[in-house]
MIVOSE-324757 format. One record per atom (N, C-alpha, C): x negated, y negated, z negated; atom name; residue in one letter. Coordinates in pm, 1 decimal, always signed. Atoms other than C-alpha are relative to their C-alpha. Last residue first. Layout:
BEGIN
SITE|X|Y|Z|CA|A
...
END
This chain:
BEGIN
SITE|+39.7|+134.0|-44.4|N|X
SITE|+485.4|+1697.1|-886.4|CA|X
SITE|-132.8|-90.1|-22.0|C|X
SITE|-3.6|+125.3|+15.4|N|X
SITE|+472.4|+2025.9|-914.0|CA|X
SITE|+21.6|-134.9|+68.6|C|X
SITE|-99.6|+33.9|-36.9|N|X
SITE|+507.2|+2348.4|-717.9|CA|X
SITE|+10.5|-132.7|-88.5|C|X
SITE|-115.7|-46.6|+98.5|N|X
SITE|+192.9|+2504.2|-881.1|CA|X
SITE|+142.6|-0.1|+25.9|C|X
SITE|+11.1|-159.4|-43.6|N|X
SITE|-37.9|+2459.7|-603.0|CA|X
SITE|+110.7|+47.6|-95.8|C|X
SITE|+81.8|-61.2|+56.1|N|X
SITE|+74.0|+2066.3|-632.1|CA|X
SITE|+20.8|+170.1|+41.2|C|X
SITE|-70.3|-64.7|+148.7|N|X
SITE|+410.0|+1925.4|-464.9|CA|X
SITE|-210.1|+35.0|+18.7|C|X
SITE|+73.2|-186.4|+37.7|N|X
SITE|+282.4|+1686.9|-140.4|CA|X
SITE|+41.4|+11.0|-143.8|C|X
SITE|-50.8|-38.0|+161.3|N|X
SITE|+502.9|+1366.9|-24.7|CA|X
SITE|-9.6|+129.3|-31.2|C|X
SITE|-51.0|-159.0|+80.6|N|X
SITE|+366.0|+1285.2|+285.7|CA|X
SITE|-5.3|+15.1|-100.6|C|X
SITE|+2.3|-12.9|+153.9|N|X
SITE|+393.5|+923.0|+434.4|CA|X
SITE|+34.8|+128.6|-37.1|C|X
SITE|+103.4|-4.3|+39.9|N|X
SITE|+375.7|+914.4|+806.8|CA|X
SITE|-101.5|+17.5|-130.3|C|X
SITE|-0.4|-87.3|-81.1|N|X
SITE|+731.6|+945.0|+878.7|CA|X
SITE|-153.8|+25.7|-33.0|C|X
SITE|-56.7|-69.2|+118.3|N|X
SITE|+751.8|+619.4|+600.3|CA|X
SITE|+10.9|+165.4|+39.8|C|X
SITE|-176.2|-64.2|-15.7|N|X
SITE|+551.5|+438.1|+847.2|CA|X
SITE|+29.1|+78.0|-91.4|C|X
SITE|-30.7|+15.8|+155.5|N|X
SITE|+189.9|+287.9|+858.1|CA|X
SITE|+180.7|-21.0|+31.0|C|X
SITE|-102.8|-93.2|-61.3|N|X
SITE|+80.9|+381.5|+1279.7|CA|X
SITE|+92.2|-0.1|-142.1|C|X
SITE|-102.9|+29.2|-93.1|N|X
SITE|-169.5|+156.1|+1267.2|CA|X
SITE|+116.7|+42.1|+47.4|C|X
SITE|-57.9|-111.6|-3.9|N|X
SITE|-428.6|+252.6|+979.8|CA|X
SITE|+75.8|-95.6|+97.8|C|X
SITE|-116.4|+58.4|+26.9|N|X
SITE|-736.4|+52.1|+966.8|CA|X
SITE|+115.9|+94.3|+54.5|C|X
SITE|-78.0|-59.6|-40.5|N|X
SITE|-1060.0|+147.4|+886.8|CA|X
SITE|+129.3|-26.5|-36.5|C|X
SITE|-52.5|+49.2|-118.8|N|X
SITE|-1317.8|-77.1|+771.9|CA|X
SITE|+124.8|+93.0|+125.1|C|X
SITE|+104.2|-72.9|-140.5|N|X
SITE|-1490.8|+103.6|+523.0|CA|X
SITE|+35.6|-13.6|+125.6|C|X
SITE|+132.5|+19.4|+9.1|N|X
SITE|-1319.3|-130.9|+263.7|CA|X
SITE|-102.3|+85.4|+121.5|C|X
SITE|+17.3|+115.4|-5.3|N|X
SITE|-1000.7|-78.8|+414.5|CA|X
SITE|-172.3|-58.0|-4.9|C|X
SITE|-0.7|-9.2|-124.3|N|X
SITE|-985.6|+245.5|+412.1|CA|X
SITE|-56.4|-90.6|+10.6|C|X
SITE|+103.3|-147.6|-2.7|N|X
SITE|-994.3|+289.4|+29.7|CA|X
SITE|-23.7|-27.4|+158.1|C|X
SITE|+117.5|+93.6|+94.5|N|X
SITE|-769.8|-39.2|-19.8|CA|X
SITE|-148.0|+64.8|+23.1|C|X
SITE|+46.9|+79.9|-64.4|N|X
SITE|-535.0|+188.6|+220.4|CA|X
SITE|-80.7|-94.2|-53.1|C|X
SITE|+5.2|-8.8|-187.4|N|X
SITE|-525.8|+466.8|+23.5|CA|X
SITE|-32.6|-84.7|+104.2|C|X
SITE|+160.8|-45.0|+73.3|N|X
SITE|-476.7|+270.4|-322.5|CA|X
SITE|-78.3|+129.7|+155.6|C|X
SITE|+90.1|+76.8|-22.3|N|X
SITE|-205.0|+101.9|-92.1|CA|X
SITE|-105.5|+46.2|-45.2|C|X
SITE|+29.9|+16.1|-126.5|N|X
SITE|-39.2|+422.2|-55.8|CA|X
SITE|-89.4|-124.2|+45.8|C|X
SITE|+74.2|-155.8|-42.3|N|X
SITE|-10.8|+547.4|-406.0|CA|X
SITE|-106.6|-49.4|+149.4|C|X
SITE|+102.9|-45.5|+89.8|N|X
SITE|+123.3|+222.7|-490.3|CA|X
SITE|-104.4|+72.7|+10.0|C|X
SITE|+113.8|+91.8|-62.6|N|X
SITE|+361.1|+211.8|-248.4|CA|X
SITE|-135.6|-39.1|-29.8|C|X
SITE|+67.4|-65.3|-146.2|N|X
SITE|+474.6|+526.6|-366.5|CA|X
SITE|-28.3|-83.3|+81.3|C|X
SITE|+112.4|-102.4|+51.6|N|X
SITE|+515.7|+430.9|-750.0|CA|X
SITE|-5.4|+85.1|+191.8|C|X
SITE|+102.8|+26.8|+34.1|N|X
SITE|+723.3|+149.4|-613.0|CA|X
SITE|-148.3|+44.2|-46.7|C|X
SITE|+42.4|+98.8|-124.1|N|X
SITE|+969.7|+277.7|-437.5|CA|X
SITE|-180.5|-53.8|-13.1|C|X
SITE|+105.1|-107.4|-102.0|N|X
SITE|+996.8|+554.0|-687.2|CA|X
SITE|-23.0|-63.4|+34.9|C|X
SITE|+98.7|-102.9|+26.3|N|X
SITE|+1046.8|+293.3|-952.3|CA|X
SITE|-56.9|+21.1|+72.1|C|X
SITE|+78.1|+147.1|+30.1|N|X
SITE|+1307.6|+27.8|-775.6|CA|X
SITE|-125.0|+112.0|-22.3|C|X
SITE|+2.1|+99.7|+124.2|N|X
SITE|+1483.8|+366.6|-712.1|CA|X
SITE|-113.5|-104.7|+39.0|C|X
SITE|+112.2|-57.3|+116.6|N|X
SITE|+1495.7|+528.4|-361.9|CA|X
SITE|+10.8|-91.4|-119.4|C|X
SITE|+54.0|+70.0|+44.0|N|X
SITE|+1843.5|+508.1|-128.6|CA|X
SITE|-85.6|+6.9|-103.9|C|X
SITE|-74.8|+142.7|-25.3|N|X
SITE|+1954.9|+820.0|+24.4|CA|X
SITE|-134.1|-117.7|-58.6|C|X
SITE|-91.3|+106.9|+44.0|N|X
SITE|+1841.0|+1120.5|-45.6|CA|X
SITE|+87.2|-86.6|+9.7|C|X
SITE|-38.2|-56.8|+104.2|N|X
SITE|+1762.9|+1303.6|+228.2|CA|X
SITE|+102.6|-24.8|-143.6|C|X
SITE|-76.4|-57.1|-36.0|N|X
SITE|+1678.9|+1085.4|+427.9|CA|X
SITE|+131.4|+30.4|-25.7|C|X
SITE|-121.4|+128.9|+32.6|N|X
SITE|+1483.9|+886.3|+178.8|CA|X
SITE|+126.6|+84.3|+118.6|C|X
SITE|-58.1|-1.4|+129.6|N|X
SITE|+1284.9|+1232.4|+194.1|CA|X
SITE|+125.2|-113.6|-46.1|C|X
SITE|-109.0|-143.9|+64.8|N|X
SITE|+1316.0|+1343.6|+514.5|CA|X
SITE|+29.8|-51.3|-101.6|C|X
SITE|-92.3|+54.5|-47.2|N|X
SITE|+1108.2|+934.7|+597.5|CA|X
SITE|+105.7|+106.5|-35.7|C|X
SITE|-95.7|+19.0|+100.3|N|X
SITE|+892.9|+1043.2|+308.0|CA|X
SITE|+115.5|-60.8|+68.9|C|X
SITE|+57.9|+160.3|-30.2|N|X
SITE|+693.4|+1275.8|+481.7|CA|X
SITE|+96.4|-37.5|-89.2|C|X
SITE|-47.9|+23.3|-176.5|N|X
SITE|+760.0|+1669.9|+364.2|CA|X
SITE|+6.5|-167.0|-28.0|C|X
SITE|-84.2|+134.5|+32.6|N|X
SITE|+607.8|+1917.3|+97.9|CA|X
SITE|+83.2|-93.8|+105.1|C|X
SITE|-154.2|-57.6|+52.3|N|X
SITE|+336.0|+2180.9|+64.2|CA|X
SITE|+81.7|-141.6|-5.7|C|X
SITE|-64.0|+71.7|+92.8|N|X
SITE|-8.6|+2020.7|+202.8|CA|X
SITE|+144.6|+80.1|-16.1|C|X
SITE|-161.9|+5.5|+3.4|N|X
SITE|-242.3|+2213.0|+393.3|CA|X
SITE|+86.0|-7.1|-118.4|C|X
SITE|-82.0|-128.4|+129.0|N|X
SITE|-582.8|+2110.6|+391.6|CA|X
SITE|+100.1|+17.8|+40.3|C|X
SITE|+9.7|+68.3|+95.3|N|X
SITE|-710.3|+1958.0|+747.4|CA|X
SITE|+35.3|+112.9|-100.0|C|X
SITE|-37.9|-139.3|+175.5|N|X
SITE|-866.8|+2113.7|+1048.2|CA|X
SITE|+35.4|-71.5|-133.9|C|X
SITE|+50.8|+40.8|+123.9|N|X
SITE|-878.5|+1851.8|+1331.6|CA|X
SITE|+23.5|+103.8|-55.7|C|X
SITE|-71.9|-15.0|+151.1|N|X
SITE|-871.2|+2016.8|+1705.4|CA|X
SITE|-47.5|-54.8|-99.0|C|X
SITE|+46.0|-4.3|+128.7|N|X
SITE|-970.2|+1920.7|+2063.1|CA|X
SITE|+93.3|+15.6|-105.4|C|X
SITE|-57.9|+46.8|+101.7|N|X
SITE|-826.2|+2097.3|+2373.8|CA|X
SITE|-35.8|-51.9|-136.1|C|X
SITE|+63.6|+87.7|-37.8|N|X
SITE|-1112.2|+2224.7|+2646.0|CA|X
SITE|+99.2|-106.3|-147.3|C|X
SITE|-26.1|+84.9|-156.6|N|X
SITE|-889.6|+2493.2|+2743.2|CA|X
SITE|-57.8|-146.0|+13.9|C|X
SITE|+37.0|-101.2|-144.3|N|X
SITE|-1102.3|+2795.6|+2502.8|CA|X
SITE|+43.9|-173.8|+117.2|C|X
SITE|-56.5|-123.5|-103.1|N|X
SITE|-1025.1|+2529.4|+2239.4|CA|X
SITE|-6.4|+39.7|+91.2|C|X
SITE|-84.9|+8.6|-148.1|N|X
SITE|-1188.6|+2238.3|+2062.0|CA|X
SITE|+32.4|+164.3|+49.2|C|X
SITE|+115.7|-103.1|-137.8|N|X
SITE|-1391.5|+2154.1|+1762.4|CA|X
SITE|+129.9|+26.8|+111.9|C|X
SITE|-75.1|+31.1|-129.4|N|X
SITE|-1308.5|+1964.4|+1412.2|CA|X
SITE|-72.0|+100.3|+27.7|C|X
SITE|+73.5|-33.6|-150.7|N|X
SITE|-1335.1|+2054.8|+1046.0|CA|X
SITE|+23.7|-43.7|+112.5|C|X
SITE|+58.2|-138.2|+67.0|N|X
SITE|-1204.4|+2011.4|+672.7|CA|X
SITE|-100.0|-1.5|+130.5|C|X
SITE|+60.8|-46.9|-139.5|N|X
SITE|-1035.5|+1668.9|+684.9|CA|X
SITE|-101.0|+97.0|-21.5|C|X
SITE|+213.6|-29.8|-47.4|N|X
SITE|-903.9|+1583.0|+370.7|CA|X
SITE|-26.3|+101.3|+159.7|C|X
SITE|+29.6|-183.9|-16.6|N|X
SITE|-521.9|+1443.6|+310.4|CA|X
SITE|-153.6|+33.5|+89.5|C|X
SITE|+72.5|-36.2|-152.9|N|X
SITE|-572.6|+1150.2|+173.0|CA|X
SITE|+0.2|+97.0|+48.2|C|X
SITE|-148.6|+1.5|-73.0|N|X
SITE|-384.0|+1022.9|-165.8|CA|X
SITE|-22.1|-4.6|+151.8|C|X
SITE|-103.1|-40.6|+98.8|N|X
SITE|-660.6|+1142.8|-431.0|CA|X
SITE|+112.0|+13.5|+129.1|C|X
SITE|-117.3|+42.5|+97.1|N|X
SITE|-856.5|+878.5|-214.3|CA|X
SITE|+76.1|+145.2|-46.8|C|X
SITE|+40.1|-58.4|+77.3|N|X
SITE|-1210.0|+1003.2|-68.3|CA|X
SITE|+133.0|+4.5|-136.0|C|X
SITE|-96.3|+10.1|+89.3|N|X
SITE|-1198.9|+883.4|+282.9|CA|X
SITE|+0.8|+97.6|-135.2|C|X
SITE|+108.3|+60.7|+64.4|N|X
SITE|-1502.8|+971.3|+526.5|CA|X
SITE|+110.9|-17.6|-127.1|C|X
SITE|+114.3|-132.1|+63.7|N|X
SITE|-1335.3|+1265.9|+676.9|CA|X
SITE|-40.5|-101.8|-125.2|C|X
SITE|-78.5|-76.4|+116.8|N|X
SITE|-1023.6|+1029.7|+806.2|CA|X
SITE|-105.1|+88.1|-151.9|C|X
SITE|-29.6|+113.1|+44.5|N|X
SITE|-1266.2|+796.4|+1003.0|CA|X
SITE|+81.9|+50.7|-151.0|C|X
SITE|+136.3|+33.1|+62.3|N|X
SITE|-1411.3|+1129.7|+1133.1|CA|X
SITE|+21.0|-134.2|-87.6|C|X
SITE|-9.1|-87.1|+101.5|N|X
SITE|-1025.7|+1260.9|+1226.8|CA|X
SITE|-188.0|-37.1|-62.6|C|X
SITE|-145.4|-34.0|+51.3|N|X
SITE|-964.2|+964.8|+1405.3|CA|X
SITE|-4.7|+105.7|-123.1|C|X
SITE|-3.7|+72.5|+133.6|N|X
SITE|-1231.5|+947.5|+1558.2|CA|X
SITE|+60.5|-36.0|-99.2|C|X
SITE|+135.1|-38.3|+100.3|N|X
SITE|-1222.7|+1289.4|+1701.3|CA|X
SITE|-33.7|-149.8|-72.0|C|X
SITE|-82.7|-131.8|+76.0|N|X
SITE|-852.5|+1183.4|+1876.0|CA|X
SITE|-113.5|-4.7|-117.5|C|X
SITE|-62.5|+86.4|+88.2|N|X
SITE|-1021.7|+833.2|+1981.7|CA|X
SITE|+53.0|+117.3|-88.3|C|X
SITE|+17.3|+66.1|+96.9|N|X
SITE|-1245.2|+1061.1|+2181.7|CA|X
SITE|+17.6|-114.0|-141.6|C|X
SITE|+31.3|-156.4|+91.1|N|X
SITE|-1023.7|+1310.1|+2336.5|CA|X
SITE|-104.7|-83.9|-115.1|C|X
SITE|-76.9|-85.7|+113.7|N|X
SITE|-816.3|+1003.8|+2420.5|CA|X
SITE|-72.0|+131.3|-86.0|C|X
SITE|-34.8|+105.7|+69.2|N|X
SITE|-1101.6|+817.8|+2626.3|CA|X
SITE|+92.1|+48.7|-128.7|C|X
SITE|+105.0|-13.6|+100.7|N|X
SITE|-1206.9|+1189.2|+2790.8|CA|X
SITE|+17.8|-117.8|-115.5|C|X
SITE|+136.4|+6.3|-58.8|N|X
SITE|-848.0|+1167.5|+2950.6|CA|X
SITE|-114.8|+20.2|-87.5|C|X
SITE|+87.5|+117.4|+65.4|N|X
SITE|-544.8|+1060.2|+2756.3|CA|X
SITE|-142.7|+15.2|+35.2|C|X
SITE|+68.9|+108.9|-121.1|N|X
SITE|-318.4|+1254.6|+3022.3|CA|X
SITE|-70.9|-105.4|-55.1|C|X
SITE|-39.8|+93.7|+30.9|N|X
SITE|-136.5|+1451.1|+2750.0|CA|X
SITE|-42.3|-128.5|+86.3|C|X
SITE|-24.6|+58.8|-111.5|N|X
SITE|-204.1|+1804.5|+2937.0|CA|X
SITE|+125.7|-134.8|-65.5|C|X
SITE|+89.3|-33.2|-80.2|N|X
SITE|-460.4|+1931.6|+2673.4|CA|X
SITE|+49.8|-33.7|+134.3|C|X
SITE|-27.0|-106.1|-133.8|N|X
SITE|-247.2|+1856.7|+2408.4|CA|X
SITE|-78.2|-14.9|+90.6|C|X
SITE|-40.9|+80.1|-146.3|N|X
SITE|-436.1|+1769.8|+2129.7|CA|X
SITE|+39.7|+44.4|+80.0|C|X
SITE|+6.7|-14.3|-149.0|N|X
SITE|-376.3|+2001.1|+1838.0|CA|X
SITE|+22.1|-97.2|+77.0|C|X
SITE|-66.4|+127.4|-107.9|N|X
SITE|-376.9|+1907.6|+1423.8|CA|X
SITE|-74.6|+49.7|+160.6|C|X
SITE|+110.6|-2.6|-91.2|N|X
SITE|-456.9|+2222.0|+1270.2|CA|X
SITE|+89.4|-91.4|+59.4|C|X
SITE|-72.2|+65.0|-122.6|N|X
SITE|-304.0|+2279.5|+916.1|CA|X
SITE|-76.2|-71.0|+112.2|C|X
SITE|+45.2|+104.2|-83.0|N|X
SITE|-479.2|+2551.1|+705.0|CA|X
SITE|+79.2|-79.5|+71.0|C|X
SITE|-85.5|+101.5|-75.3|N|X
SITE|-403.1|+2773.7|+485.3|CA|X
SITE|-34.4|-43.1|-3.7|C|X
SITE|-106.1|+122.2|+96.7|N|X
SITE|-684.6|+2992.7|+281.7|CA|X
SITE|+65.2|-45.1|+141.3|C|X
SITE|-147.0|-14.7|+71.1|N|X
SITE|-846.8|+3272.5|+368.9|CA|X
SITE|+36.8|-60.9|-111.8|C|X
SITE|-0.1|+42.1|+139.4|N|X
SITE|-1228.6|+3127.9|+420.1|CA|X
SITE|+136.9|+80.3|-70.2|C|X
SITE|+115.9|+4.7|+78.8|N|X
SITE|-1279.0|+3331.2|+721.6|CA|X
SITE|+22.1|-39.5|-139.3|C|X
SITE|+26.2|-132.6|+29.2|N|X
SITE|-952.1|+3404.3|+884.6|CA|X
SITE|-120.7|-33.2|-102.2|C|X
SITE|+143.1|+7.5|-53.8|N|X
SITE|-826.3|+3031.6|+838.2|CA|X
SITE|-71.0|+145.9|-34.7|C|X
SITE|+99.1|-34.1|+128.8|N|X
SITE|-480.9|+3071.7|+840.5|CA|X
SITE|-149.1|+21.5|+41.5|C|X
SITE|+106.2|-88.4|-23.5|N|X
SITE|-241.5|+2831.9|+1015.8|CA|X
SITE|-106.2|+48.8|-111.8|C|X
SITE|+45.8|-28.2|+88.5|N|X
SITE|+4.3|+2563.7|+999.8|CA|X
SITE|-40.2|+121.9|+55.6|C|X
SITE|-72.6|-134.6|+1.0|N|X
SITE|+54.3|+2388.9|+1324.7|CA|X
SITE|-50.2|+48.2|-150.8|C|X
SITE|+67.8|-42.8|+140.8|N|X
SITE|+34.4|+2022.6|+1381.5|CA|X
SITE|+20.5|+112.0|-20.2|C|X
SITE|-70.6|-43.1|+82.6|N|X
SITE|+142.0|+1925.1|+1747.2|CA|X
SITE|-101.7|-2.1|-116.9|C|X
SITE|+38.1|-156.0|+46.0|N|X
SITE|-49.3|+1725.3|+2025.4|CA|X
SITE|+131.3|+26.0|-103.7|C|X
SITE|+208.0|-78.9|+13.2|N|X
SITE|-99.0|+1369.5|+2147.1|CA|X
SITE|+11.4|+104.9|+1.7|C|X
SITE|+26.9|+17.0|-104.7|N|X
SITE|+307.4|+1251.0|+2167.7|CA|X
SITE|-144.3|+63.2|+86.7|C|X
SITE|+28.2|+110.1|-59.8|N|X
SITE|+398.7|+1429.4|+1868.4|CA|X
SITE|-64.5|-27.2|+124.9|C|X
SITE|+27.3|+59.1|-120.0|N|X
SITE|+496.2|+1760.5|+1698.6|CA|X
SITE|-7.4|-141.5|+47.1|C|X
SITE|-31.5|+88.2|-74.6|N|X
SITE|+524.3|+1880.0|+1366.2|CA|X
SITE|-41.5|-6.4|+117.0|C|X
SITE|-96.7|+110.2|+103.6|N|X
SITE|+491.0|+2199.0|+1163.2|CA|X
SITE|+53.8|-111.1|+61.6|C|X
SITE|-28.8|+110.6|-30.1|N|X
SITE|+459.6|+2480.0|+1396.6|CA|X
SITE|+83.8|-76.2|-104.6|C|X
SITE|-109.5|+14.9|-44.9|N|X
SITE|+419.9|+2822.7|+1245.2|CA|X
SITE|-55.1|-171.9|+17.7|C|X
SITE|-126.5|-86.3|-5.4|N|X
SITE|+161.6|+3125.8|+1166.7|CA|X
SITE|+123.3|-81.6|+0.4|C|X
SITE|-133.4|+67.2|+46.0|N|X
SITE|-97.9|+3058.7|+1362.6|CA|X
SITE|+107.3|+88.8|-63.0|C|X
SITE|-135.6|-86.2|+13.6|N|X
SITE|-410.1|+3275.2|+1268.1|CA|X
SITE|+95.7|-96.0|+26.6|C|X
SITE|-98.8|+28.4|+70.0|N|X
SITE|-755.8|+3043.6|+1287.6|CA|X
SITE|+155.6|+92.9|+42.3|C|X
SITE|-1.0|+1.0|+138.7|N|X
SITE|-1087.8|+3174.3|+1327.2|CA|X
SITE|+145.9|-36.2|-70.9|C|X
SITE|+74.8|-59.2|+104.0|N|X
SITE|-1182.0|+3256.7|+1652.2|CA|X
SITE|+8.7|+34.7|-109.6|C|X
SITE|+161.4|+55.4|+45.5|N|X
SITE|-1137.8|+2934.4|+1792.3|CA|X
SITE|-48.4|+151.7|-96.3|C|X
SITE|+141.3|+121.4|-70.9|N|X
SITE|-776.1|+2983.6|+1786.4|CA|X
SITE|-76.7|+25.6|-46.4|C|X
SITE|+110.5|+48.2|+109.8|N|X
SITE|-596.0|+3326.3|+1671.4|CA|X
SITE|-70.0|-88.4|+112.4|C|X
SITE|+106.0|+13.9|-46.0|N|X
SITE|-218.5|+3437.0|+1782.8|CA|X
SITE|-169.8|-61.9|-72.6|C|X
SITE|+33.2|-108.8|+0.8|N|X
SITE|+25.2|+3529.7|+1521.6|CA|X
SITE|-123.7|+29.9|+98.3|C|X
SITE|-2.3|-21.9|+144.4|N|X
SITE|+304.8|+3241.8|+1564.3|CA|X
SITE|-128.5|+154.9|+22.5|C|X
SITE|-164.6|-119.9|+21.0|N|X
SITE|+240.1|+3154.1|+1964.5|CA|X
SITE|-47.1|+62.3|-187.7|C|X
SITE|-57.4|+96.4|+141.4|N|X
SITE|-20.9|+2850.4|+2007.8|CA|X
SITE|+126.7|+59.3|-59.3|C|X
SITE|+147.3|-28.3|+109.4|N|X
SITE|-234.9|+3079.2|+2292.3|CA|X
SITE|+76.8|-82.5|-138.0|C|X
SITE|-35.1|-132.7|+75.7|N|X
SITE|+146.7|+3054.2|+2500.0|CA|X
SITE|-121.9|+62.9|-112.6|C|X
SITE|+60.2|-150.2|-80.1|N|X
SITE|+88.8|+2693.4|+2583.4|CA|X
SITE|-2.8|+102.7|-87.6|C|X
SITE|+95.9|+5.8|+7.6|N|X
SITE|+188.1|+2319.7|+2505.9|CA|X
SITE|-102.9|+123.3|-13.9|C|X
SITE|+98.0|+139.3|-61.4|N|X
SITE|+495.1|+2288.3|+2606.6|CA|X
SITE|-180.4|-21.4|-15.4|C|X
SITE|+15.6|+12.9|-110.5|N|X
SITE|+619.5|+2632.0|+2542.4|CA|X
SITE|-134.3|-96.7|+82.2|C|X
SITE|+85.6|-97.0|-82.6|N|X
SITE|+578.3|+2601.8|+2183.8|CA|X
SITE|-59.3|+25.2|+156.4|C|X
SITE|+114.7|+43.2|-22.5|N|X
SITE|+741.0|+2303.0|+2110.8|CA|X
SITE|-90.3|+69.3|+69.2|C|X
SITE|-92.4|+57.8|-125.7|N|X
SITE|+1083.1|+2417.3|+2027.7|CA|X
SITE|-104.8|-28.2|+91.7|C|X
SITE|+91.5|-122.1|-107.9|N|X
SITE|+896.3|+2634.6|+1715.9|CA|X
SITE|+46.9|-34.6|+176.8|C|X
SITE|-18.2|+33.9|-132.4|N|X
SITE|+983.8|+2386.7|+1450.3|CA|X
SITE|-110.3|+85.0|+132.3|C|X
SITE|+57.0|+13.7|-100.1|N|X
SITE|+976.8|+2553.7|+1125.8|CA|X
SITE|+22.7|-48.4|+126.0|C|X
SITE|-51.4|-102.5|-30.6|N|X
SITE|+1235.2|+2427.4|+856.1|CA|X
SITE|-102.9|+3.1|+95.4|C|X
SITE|-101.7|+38.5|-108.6|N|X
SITE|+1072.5|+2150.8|+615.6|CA|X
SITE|+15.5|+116.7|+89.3|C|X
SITE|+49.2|+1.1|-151.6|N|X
SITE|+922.4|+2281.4|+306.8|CA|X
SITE|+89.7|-37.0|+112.0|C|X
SITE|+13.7|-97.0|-66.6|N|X
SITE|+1096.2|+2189.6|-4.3|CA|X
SITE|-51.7|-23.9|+149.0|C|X
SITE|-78.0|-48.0|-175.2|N|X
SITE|+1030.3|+1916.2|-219.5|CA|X
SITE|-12.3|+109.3|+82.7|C|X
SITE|+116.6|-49.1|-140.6|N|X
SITE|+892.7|+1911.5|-560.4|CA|X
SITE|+123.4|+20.5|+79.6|C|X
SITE|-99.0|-134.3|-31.4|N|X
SITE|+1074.3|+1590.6|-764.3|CA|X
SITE|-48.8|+84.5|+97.8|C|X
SITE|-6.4|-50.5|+77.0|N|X
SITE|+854.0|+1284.1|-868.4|CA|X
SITE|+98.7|+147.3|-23.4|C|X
SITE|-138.9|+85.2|+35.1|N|X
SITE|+698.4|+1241.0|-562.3|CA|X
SITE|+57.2|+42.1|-150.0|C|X
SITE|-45.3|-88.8|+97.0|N|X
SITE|+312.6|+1260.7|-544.8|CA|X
SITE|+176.3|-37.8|-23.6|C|X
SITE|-101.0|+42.8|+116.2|N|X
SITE|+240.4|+1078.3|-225.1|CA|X
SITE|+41.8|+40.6|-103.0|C|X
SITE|-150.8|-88.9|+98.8|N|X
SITE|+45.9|+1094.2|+63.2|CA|X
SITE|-31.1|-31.8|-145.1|C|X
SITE|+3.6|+6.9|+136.0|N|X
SITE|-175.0|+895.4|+283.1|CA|X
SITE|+131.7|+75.0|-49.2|C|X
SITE|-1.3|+107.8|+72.1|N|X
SITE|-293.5|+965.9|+613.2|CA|X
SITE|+48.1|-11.1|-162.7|C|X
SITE|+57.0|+6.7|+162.8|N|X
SITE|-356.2|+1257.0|+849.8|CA|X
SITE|+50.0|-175.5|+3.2|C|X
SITE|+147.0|+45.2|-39.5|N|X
SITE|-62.6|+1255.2|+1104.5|CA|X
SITE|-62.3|-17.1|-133.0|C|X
SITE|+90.8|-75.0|+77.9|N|X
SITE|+239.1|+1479.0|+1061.2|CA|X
SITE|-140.8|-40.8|+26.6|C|X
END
C-alpha cells in the first residue's frame, strides 16, 4: 500500500478484508477508534510493510477518510530512514497524474513516528486483482500499463524514480460512485 500509481479497472472491486494482525507490533495508540496527532480517528488497518503500516482513518477536522501511511518507530532506519520516509512522500506531493494517489500532509507522533496523509482510495492493488482473477486480457493488460507509464513519464520528468514498480504496488481505485 505504497503511494504510487493507480489504475481505473474496468470492473469496481471490493475492499480488501481488514488486517488488524499488525496491531500489536507497532503499538496500542494504532487501536481501531483511537486519535493520532489530534486529528485522525483510526478506524482499520489496511496494509502493512517492512517501514510501517497504512491505516484508514478519519480526519476529525476536514471529515473525510483518510489513509495514514505509519513509520514504525522501532524499524531501526534511524534519522536516515525518517528522512527518506518524508521524501518519499514530498517527491509524491509534487506529482499531478490522474493516476497518483495525492499526498495531503505529513508530521509525526507523540513517539517521534513520522506520518504521510494521503486520499483514500476504494479498491485493491492489482497483484489481488490478477489473483483473483486469473489471467488479464491483452486489453486490461494494456489499458493498465498505460495508466502507469503516464505516471511514471510524470515522475520521470521531475526526476523521480520509482523502485519498488510491482503489480502489489498498483492500485486499482472504483470512483465515489463505485465506478470504474
Amino acid at each position: 500500500a505504497k503511494p504510487g500509481s493507480r489504475a481505473r479497472p474496468p470492473t469496481p472491486p471490493r475492499m480488501a478484508p481488514p488486517r488488524t494482525q499488525a496491531l500489536p507490533q507497532m503499538g496500542r495508540h494504532l487501536l481501531p477508534g483511537n486519535v493520532l496527532a489530534g486529528k485522525f480517528r483510526v478506524e482499520r488497518v489496511i496494509g502493512e510493510g517492512g517501514m510501517g503500516m497504512v491505516l484508514a482513518a478519519h480526519h476529525l477536522q476536514l471529515d473525510q477518510r483518510v489513509a495514514l501511511k505509519v513509520m514504525r518507530s522501532d524499524a531501526g532506519l534511524g534519522a536516515d530512514g525518517v528522512q527518506r520516509f518524508l521524501r518519499e512522500a514530498q517527491a509524491v506531493a509534487k506529482l499531478r497524474s490522474e493516476h497518483v494517489v495525492r499526498v495531503l500532509d505529513v508530521g509525526a507522533l507523540p513517539d517521534g513516528a513520522p506520518y504521510i496523509v494521503m486520499e483514500y482510495l476504494e479498491g485493491h492493488d492489482l497483484a489481488a486483482h490478477v489473483h483473483k482473477r486469473g489471467r488479464l486480457s491483452v486489453e486490461e493488460t494494456i489499458d493498465y500499463v498505460v495508466q502507469a507509464c503516464d505516471a511514471l513519464a510524470e515522475a520521470h520528468a521531475l526526476g523521480i524514480v520509482h523502485r519498488d514498480l510491482k503489480p502489489a504496488n498498483l492500485f486499482l481505485s472504483t470512483d465515489a460512485d463505485g465506478s470504474a
